[in-house]
C-alpha positions, -999 to 999 in steps of 0.1 A, spaced: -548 -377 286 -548 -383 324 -562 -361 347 -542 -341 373 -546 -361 407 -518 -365 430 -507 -394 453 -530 -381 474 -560 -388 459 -565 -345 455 -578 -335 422 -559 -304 409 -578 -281 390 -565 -241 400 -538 -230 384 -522 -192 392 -495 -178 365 -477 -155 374 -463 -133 342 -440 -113 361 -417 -103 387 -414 -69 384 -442 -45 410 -448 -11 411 -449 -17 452 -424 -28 471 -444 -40 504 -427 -50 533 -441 -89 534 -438 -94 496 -395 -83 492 -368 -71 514 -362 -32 515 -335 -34 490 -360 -51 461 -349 -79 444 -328 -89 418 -353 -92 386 -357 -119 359 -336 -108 329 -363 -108 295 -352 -141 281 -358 -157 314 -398 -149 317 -416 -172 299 -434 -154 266 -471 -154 264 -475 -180 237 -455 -202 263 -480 -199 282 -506 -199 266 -492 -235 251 -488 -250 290 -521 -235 301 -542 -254 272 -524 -281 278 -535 -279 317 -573 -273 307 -571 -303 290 -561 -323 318 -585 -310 339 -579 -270 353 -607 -254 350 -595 -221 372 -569 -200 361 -559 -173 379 -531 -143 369 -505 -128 393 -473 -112 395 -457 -92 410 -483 -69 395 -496 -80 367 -513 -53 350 -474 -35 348 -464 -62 318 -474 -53 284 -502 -66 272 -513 -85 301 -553 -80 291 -544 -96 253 -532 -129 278 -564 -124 292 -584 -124 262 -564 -157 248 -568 -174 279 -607 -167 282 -611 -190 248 -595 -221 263 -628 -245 262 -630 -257 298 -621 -227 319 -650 -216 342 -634 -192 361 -604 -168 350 -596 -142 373 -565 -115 386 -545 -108 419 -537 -73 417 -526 -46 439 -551 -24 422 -530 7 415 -531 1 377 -569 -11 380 -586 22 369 -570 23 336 -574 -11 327 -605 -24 344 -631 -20 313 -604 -36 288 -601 -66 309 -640 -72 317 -640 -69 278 -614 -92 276 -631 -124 298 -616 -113 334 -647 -120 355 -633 -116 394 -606 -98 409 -586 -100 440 -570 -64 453 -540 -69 480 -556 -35 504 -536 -42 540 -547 -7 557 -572 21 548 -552 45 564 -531 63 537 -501 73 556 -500 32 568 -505 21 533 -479 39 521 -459 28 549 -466 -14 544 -463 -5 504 -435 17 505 -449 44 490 -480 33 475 -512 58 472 -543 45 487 -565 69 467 -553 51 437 -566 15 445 -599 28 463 -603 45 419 -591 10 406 -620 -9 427 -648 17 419 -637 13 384 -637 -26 386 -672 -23 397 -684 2 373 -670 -24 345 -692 -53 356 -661 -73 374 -677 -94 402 -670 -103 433 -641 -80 438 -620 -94 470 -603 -73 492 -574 -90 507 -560 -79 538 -524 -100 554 -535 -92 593 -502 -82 610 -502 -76 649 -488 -43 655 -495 -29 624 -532 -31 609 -551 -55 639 -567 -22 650 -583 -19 615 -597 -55 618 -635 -39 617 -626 -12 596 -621 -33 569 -654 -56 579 -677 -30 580 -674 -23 547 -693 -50 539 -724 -40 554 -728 -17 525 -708 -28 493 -706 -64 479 -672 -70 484 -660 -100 498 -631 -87 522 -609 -112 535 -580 -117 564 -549 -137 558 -525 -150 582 -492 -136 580 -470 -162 566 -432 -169 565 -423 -164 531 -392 -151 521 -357 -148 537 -360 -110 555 -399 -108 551 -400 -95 592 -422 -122 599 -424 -137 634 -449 -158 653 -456 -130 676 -468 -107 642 -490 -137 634 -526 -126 638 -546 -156 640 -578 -163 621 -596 -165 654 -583 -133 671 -596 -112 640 -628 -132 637 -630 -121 678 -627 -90 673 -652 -83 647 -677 -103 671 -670 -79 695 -690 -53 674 -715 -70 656 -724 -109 654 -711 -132 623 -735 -158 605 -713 -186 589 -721 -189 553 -717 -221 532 -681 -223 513 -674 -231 477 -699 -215 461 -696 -225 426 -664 -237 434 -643 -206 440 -643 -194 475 -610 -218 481 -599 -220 517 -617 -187 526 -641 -195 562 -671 -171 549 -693 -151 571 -715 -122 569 -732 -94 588 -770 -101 591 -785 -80 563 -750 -69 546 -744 -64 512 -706 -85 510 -692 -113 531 -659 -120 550 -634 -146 548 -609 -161 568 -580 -177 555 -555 -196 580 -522 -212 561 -511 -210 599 -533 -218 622 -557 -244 605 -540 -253 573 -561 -264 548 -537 -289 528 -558 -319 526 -579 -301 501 -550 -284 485 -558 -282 446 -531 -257 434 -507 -258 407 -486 -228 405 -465 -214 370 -436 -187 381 -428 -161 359 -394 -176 351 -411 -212 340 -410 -234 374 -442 -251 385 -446 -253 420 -475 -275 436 -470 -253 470 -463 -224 484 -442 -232 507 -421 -259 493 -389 -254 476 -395 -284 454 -400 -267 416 -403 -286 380 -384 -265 354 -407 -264 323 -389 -235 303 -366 -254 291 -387 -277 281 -414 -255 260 -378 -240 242 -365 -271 230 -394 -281 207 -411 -305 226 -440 -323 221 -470 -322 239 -463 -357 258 -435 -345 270 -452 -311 287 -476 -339 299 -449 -361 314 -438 -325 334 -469 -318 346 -475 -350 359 -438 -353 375 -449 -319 396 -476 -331 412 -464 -365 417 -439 -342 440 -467 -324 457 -463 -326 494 -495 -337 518 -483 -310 539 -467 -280 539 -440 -264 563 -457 -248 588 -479 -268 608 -474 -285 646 -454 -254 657 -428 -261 632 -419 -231 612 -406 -242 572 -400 -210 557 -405 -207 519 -368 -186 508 -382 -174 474 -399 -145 481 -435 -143 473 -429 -110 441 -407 -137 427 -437 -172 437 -468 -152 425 -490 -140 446 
């Protein structure tokens, strides 16, 4: 069985599933004020679907798996996935995008279940602004879903934050100095165009190196080797001299990191995409419904990333913009 390299010469080994569309948020970035349409039940793909593409993947060489949504933790039994997909020989690191509001209940069952790291979507820590970005999200409630991750034994727990000018850029070392006494690792993404009526602009673009400036201004960065173990992914990391966490930059704008690219992503509704902010998508409900075998789920996989681009959209000023929007990609 051939491993999954693309014309490229990039060995892909991460693959994020999203298992749904549906979110109990509705943040301005993710969908347009009026929601989206959701998938109907038949369309999502059922967990032994999955499950049956996943092993499949492991075998050819993923050995990261991560879960997304929309929110993941609102489909029913999302930590029994979990547990199934923690068996697959060959997986070193399984891990969950969430937007945390879920997290308190079911952080215990998921450590239990395999889930070793987590990634919490936490764009202000002000909680008349974070219901605002979220559309009526409670702040309180994610701030109970990270102590609860941490009280389970789930490590590192990343805080991501999408840095929007005019919005949260005067919470830039807010959010930092939290490091300085809790391990998290909390981390600043550019804005990106993704989606048709997402409000995103150039101007609302805060780059990597602004927010990187602007924690400088307070206290000086030491840069920090990347990839530990594998699984820092395009994050820059830094840290505060003597602090317990670290920060990371990520910059899909402003120094894309494509050439390294080694993402494979499964929608909800069964399309692999090999990036975010291509169109291009490989259809592999179908196929997993009409009894195939496992060459031909092979011959899929390796027909999506012989369609992976060397570059996406948004680089030399040029602006691509993704028209799926991201509840309906996985985050």
């Amino acid at each position: 069985m051939s491993s999954l390299v693309d014309i490229h010469n990039r060995r892909i080994n991460y693959l994020r599933i999203s298992i749904t569309d549906r979110c109990n948020l509705r943040c301005h970035y993710c969908m347009p004020k009026e929601g989206v349409s959701q998938f109907g039940h038949s369309e999502v793909l059922r967990y032994e679907e999955i499950l049956r593409l996943a092993a499949l993947a492991v075998k050819k060489g993923i050995t990261k798996i991560r879960i997304t949504g929309g929110e993941p933790l609102v489909r029913r039994d999302a930590v029994q996935l979990i547990q199934q997909l923690s068996k697959l020989s060959g997986i070193q690191d399984l891990s969950m995008s969430t937007n945390g509001i879920l997290l308190a209940e079911f952080a215990p069952a998921l450590f239990q279940a395999g889930l070793r790291r987590v990634n919490i979507s936490m764009d202000s820590l002000n909680a008349v602004k974070y219901r605002q970005i979220t559309r009526g999200g409670e702040l309180s409630r994610v701030w109970a879903g990270i102590e609860a991750a941490k009280r389970a034994g789930i490590s590192p727990i990343k805080i991501n934050i999408v840095a929007i000018a005019g919005f949260n850029d005067g919470e830039i070392w807010d959010f930092a100095r939290l490091t300085m006494s809790e391990p998290y690792q909390v981390r600043f993404i550019e804005f990106m165009p993704i989606g048709i009526s997402n409000e995103w602009s150039p101007e609302r673009c805060l780059s990597t190196e602004e927010s990187k400036r602007r924690i400088e201004t307070f206290r000086p960065l030491i840069p920090l080797g990347n990839q530990k173990n594998g699984y820092d992914g395009p994050a820059r990391l830094f840290k505060f001299p003597g602090a317990a966490g670290e920060i990371g930059f990520i910059s899909p704008i402003s120094d894309h990191f494509c050439d390294s690219c080694n993402r494979l992503r499964l929608t909800a509704d069964g399309k692999l995409r090999t990036c975010l902010f291509s169109e291009e998508e490989v259809d592999v409900k179908l196929l997993l419904r009409s009894a195939c075998s496992d060459d031909d789920l092979e011959k899929k996989l390796d027909e999506a990333i012989a369609r992976k681009p060397l570059r996406h959209g948004v680089v030399g000023g040029v602006i691509k913009r993704c028209h799926r929007p991201m509840v309906k990609i996985g985050g």
